[in-house]
C-alpha positions as CSV (number, residue, x, y, z in Angstrom):
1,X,151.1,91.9,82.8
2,X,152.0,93.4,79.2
3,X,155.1,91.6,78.9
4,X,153.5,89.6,76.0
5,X,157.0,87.2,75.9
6,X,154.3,84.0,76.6
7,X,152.7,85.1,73.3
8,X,155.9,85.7,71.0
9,X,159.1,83.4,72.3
10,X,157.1,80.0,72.2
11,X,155.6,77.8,69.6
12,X,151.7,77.2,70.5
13,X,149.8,74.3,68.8
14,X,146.3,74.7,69.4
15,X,144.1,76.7,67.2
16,X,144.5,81.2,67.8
17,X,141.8,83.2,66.7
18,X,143.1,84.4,63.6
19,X,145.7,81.4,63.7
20,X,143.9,78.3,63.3
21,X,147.1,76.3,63.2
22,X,148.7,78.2,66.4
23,X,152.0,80.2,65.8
24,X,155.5,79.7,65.1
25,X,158.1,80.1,68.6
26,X,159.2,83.7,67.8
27,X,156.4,84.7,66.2
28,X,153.7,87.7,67.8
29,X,150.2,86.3,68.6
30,X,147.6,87.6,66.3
31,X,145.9,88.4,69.4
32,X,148.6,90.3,71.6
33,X,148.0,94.3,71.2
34,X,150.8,96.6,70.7
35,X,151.0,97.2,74.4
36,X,151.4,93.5,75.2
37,X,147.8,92.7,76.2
38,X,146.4,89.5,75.2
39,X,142.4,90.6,73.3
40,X,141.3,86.9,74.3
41,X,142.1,87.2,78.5
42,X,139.1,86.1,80.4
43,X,137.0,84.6,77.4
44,X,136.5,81.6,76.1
45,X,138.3,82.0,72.7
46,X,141.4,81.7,74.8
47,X,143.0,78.7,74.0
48,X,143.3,76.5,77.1
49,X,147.4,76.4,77.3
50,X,147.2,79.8,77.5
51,X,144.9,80.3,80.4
52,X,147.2,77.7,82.3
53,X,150.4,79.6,81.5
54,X,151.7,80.8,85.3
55,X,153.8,83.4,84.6
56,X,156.8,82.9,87.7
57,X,160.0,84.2,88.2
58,X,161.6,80.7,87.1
59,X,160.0,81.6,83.6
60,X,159.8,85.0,83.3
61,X,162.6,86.6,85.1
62,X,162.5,90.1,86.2
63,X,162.0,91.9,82.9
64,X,160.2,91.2,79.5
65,X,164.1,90.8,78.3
66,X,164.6,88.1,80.6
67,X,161.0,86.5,80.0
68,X,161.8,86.5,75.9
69,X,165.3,84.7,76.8
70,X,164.3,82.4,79.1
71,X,160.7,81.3,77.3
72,X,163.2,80.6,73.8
73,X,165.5,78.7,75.6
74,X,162.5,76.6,77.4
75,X,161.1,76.5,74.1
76,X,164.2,75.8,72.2
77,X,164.9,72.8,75.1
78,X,161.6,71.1,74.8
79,X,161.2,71.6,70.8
């Protein structure tokens, strides 16, 4: 929670509120505030992929430093 690395270090396809053609890996999410909190959680504008994201230790690490490394490199890996 407010780590916001799911919504900046990968690339996201499917259509964003604000960002009908999803975002650019490395880019901010249109819809992540400044503290990190996604405006879309818990409604149906949320675009499915995101709702699925299961934020573990594998991905995320132990710190939003960790999460931003770790999410580029799986993003850089699968690209």
């Amino acid at each position: 929670m407010g780590c916001g690395a799911c919504c900046i270090a990968p690339s996201i396809s499917s259509p964003i509120l604000g960002m009908p053609d999803g975002k650019p890996a490395g880019i901010r999410c249109f819809q992540l505030t400044e503290n990190n909190q996604c405006k879309l959680f818990g409604t149906p504008e949320r675009p499915a992929v995101c709702s699925d994201f299961n934020a573990v230790v594998d991905v995320c690490g132990h710190d939003d430093q960790q999460a931003l490394a770790l999410i580029a490199t799986l993003e850089t890996l699968t690209g």
